[in-house]
C-alpha positions, 0 to 999 in steps of 0.5 A: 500500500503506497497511500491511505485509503478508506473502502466504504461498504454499502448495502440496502438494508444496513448502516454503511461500513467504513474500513480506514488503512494508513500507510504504515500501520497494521490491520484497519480501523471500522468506521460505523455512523448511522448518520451517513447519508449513501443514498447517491455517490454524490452524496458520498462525495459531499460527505467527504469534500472537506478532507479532499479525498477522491471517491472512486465508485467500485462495484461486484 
């Protein structure tokens, strides 16, 4: 891993799920907040806008 990263894990019928890695440091931290709104990517994109963050949309 060459730089931080923050995967986020959405699902229909749950509270989102973020996973944080930092360069450098072993294992991950979860991240639950019932209040996140994930309705839309832009909706992600406006929640994380303050921190210049790029958000990247990957679906399975």
């Amino acid at each position: 891993m060459t730089e931080d990263v923050i995967y986020l894990y959405t699902y229909e019928s749950a509270v989102p799920v973020a996973i944080s890695f930092t360069v450098g440091e072993d294992g991950g931290v979860f991240i639950l907040y019932e209040g996140f709104n994930v309705d839309t990517e832009q909706d992600i994109k406006d929640f994380f806008e303050e921190f210049s963050v790029e958000v990247e949309t990957i679906t399975k």
